[in-house]
N, C-alpha and C positions, 0 to 999 in steps of 0.2 A: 246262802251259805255254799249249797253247790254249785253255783257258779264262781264263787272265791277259789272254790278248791281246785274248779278245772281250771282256771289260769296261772295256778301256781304246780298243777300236774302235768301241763301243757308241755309237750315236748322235753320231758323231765329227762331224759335220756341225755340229750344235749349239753342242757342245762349241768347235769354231773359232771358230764364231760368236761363241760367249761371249765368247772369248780378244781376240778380235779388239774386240768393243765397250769391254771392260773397256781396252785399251790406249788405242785412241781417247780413253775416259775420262780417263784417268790424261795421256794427251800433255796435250789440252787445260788439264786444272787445274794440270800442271806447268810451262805456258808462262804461265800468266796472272800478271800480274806485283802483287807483293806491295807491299799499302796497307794505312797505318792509317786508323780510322774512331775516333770517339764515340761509344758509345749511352749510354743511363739506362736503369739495373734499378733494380729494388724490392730492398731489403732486409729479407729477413724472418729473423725469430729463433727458435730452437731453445730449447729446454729452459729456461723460463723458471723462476726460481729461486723456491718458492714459501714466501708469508710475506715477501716482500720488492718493493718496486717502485721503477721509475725515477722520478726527481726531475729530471732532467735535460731536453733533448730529445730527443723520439725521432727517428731519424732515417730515412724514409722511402725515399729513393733516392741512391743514387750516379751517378759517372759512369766509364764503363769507359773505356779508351783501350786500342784493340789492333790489332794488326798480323796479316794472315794473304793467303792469296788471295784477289783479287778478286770471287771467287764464293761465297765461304766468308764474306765479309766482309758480303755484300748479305743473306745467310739470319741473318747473326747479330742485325738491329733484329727479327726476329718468331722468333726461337728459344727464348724465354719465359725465358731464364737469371735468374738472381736473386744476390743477394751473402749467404750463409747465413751467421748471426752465430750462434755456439755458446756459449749463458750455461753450459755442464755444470760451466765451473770455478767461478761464484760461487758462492764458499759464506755470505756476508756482506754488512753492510753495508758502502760505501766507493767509492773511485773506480776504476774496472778500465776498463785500453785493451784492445779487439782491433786489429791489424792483418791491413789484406784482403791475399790473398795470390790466385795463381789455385787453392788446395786451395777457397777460398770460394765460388768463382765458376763451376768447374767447364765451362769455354769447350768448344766442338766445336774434337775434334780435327784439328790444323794451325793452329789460333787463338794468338796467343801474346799474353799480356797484357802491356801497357807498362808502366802502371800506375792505380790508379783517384785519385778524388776525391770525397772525400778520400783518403789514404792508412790511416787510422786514424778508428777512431770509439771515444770515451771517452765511460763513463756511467757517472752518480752512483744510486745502490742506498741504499736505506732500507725501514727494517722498514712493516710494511703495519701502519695503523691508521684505528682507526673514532674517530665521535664525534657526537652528535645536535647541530643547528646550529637556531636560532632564525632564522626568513624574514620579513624585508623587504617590505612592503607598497608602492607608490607610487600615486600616483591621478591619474588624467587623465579631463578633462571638466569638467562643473560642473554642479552641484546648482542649483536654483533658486535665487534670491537671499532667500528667507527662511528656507532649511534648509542645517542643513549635518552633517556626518559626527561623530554624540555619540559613537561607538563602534565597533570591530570587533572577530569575532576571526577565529583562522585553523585549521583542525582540517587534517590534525593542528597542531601548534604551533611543532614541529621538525621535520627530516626528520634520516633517520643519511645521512652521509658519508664515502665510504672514502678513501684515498690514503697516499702517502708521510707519512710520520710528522711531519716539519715544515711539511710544507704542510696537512695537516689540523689541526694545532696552530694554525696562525695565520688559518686561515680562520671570522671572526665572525659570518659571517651570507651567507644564500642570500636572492636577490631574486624577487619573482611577476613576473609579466607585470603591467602598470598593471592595476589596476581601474578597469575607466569606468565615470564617473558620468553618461554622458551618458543623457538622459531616467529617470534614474532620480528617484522622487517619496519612496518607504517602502523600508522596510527590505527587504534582498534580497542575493541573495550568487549570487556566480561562483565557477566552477573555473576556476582557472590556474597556466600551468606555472609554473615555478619553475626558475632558474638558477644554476650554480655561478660563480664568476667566477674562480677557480681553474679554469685545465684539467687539469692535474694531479689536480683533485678530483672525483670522481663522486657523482653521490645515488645512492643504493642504496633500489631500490625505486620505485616510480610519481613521477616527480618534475614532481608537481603536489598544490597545495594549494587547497581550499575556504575561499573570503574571505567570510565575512558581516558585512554591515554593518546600526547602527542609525542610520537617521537621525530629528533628532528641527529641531524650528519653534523659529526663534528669537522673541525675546520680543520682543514692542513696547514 
């Protein structure tokens, strides 16, 4: 029995201490009086379904609306929280909604969510496809006035382009950066990037192309 007693006598001092601060605590955030605020989190996505990509927009940030103590409310703009989108059920192509719930959002607790904005985010899903695309040359400057551009080419010729299966389908052609012709007299070539004009669509692989050109005298 006295040994019960001395571990709950044990640095009793402290112990009050404790007691005492922890209540202070607790008055405090129990008197502070309950507000909603707005922030914007990031939403990022889980288990991305592979062999498949969005066609759609992506959607980057939402807007939270929530309700809690005053003090609780002020840590929630730098509490890093995020809105977690969980792809685990696409198994397919097609149109799939999530709706945000707070299981999404995972708020500190005493936080309680109104609701966001949007409510829902729907995204269109298509199989992932390649295809080698033929690049677009454009020229800017000017060549002396008695030569002008007999020829070019572009190595490589193509570049490969990945993406959702309709938008790589429909995309004809990637553009360079202009060729300037400014002070140029003979034959001579630039590297330059190259552009998708699909965002949807990526070049896969170094996306720039080597332009050579010949120039040749026109004839009097």
């Amino acid at each position: 029995m006295n040994s019960v007693l001395k571990i709950f006598t044990r640095n009793l001092l402290s112990k009050l201490v404790a007691v005492v601060a922890a209540f202070i605590i607790w008055m405090n955030v129990s008197n502070e009086p309950d507000l909603a605020t707005v922030v914007t989190v990031p939403v990022q996505y889980n288990n991305f379904p592979k062999g498949l990509e969005i066609s759609s927009a992506i959607v980057d940030s939402i807007n939270v609306e929530a309700r809690g103590p005053s003090g609780e409310l002020r840590s929630l703009h730098d509490s890093g929280i995020a809105a977690i989108i969980d792809f685990a059920s696409v198994r397919g192509p097609g149109q799939r909604t999530f709706t945000i719930t707070g299981n999404n959002l995972k708020l500190p607790r005493g936080i309680q969510l109104i609701r966001t904005i949007p409510a829902q985010l729907r995204f269109t899903f298509e199989y992932h496809d390649t295809k080698e695309v033929p690049i677009a040359v454009p020229f800017s400057g000017k060549l002396p006035p008695d030569s002008y551009v007999a020829s070019f080419d572009t190595m490589p010729p193509d570049l490969e382009v990945g993406g959702p299966a309709s938008q790589v389908a429909g995309l004809a052609k990637l553009t360079a950066d202009p060729f300037d012709l400014t002070n140029v007299i003979s034959d001579t070539e630039q590297v330059l990037s190259v552009y998708s004009p699909v965002p949807e669509v990526r070049i896969l692989g170094p996306a720039q192309v080597t332009v050579r050109i010949h120039v040749a005298q026109r004839k009097h």
